[in-house]
N, C-alpha and C positions, 0 to 999 in steps of 0.2 A: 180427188175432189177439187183441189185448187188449181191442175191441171184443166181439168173441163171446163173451169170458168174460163181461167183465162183462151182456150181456144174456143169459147164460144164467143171470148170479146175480137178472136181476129179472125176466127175463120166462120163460114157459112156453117147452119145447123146440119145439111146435109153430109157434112167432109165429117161432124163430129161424129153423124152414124158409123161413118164407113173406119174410121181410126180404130175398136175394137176388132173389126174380121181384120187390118193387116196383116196381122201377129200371125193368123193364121193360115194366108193365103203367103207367104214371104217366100216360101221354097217354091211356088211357080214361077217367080220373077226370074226372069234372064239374069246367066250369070253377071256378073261381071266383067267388063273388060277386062283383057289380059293387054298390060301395056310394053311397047315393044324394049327390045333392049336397046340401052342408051351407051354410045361410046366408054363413057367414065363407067358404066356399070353395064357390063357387056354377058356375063352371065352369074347362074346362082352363086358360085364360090366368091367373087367379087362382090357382091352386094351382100353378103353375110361377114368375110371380114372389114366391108367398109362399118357395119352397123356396131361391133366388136362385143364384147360382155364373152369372147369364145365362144360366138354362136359359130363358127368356122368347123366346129367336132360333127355339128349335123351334116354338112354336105355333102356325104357319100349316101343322105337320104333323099336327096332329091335328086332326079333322072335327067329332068328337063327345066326349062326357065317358063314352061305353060304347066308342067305339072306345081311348079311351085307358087304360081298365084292361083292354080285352082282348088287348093286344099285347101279344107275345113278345118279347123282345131283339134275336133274330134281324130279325123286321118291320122292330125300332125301326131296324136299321141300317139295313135294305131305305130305307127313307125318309130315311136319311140323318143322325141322326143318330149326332154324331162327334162327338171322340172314344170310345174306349169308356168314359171315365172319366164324361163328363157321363151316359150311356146306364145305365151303373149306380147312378149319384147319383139321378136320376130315377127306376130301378125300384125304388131303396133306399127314398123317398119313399113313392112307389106303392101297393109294401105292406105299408108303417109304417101309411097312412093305412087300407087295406083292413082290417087286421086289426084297428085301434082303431075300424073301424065310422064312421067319420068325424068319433071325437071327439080329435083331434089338434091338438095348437097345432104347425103350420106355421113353421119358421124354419132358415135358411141357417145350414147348418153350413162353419166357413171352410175351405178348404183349409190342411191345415200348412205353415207355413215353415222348409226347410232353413237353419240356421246354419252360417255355417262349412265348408258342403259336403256336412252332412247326420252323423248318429252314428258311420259309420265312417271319413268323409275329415278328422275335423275335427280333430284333431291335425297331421295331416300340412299342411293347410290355412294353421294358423295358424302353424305352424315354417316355413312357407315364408315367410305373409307379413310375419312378425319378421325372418327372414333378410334382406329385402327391404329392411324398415324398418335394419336396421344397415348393410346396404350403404349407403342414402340417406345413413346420417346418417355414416357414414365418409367418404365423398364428398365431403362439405356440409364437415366438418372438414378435409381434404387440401384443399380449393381454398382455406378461410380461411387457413389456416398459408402457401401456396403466395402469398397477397396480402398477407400481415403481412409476410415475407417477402422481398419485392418493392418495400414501400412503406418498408423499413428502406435498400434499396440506393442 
């Protein structure tokens, strides 16, 4: 809804017809360029370990450097590559590189690390493992008392 508004404040009433069939005419559109290979990334194996996360384990799935900007997602599963996380990392690369024509500095973005259990556990997380940590250390004190104790009798 607020979608429409706002294209109907920048674009012509006629563009807003034609924006519902896209969706559906999209697979007639000419593929996309396939861009050439570039010195620093001269075929698939090098442009897979330049992007890293070990997307390098795929490349005895790809044949060629046009078969690998013509795959779809779908394919990339067909062939096996898994999870769908690395299968997106990889098309996120794809057409980073595609659309900068293949002037791209290539580098491994990290995966994030949860702390603590990640933004919404992490309270509860660390109340637990303070709880944890006072148990221990009441424990550690009831056995000392229990041997001062002992060694008076």
């Amino acid at each position: 809804m607020f979608t429409h508004r706002l294209l109907h404040s920048t674009f012509s009433s006629t563009r807003i017809a034609l924006l519902p069939c896209v969706r559906s005419i999209h697979h007639s559109l000419p593929p996309p360029l396939i861009p050439s290979a570039t010195k620093a990334i001269p075929d698939v194996p090098t442009f897979l370990k330049r992007i890293g996360r070990n997307t390098i384990q795929h490349e005895p799935k790809f044949t060629s450097w046009e078969q690998f900007f013509a795959l779809t997602s779908t394919q990339m599963r067909e062939l096996g590559i898994e999870p769908t996380r690395n299968r997106r990392y990889i098309l996120h690369w794809r057409e980073a590189f595609r659309m900068a024509n293949g002037e791209l500095k290539l580098k491994e973005h990290k995966r994030g690390k949860k702390i603590d259990g990640g933004e919404r556990r992490q309270k509860e997380v660390r109340a637990k493992r303070r709880a944890e940590e006072n148990k221990d250390r009441r424990a550690a004190a009831e056995s000392e008392k229990e041997e001062k104790e002992k060694a008076y009798v």
